[in-house]
N, C-alpha and C positions, 0 to 999 in steps of 0.2 A: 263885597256884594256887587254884581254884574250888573250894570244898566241895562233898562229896555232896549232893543234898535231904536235909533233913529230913523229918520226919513228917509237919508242917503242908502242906509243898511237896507231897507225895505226894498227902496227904489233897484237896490241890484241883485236882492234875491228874487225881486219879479224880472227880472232881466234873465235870471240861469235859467226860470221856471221852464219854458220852451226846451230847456236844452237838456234838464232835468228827466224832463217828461217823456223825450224821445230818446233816449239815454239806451231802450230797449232793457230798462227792468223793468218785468213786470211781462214780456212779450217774450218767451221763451221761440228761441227758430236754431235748430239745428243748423250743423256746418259740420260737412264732410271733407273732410283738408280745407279748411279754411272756406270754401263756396259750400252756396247754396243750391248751386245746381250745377253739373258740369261734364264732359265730355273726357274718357280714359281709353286712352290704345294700348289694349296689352295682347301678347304675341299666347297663343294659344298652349297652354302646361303653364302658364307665366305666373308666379306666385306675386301677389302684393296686398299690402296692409293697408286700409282704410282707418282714416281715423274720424268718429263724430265728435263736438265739440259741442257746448252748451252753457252759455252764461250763465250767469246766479240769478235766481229771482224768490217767488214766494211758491212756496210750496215745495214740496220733493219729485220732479218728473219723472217718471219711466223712459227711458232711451229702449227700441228692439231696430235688429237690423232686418230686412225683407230685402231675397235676393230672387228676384223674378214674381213677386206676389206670395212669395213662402216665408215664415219664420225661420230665422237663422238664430245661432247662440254665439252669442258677441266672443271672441277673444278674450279680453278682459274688459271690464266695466269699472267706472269709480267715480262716484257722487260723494263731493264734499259738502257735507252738511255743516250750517251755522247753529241749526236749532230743528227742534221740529218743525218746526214752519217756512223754513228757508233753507236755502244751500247756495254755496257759494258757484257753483262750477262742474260740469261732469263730464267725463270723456268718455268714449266707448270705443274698440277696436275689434275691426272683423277682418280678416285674411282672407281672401277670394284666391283661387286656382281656376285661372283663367280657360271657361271650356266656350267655343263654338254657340250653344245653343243658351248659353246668358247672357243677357241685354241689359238689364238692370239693377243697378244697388240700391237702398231707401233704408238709409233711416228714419226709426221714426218717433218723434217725443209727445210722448201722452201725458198733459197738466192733469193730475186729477184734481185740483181743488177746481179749479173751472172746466172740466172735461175738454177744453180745446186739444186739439193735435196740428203738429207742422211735423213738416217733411224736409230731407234733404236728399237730393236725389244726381246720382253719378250714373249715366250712360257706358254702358259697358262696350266697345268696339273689339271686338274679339279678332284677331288679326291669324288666318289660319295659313300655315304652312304644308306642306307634303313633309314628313319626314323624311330622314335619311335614309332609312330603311325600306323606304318606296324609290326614292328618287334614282339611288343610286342603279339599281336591278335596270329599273326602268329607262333610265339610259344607255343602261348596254344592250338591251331588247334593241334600242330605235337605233343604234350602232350598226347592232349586227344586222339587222334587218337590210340597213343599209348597205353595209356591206357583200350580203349574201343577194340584195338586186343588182348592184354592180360587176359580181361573179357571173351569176345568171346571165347578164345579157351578154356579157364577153364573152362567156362559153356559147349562147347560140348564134354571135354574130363569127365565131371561130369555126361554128358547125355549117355554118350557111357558107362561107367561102370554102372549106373542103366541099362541100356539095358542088356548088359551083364549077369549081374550077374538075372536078371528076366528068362533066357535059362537054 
């Protein structure tokens, strides 16, 4: 049969209590690779996987991902549950194809036992290039163009000296 705690015993479980407490059970906050908030340069067609992360606490959350203010449907989803009333851990993943006119990722986790919601939010830098299929043509346009003003003025400074020299 187990003793009471003593004093000592007491004295340093109110010692962890602080540490216990901020521990973040109980405070569900999403993390999108690892941050809570954070800044992504991807080059425009650029595929990449986002992943939300979510520690355990009480209750079961709902994870959704929001990609400019829209509902998105995650990749794959997966909440470990301890019990009805708890779960250990969930992760959720959404693949973006990085276009121009997206600026924002947001996940976002809805406690329903306490209706709270947090956020996790990735700044999308959409990094846009001219294709090949533009660049290339289009360099030969500003080539030739070049080239056919450099013929142009030799032929009329070749037509101005026959002129000339015919007085």
């Amino acid at each position: 049969m187990a003793l009471p705690p003593g004093p000592a015993a007491l004295r340093h479980t109110l010692l962890l209590l602080p540490a216990l407490l901020s521990s973040g059970w109980g405070e569900l906050e999403p993390q999108i690779d690892g941050q809570t908030w954070a800044e992504r340069a991807l080059r425009e067609n650029e595929r990449h996987a986002f992943t939300c992360r979510v520690a355990g606490g009480p209750g079961t959350p709902r994870l959704a991902w929001y990609l400019d203010g829209q509902l998105q449907e995650a990749s794959t989803s997966r909440l470990l549950s301890v019990g009805g009333e708890a779960f250990s851990g969930g992760t959720s993943t959404f693949t973006v194809t990085a276009h121009r006119a997206q600026h924002e990722l947001n996940c976002s986790l809805q406690d329903p036992s306490s209706g709270r919601s947090a956020n996790a939010s990735v700044i999308l830098n959409v990094q846009w290039l001219l294709a090949t299929r533009v660049e290339v043509p289009l360099l030969g346009i500003v080539v030739a163009a070049g080239l056919a003003l450099g013929t142009l003025v030799g032929f009329s400074t070749l037509v101005a000296c026959l002129v000339c020299r015919k007085e």
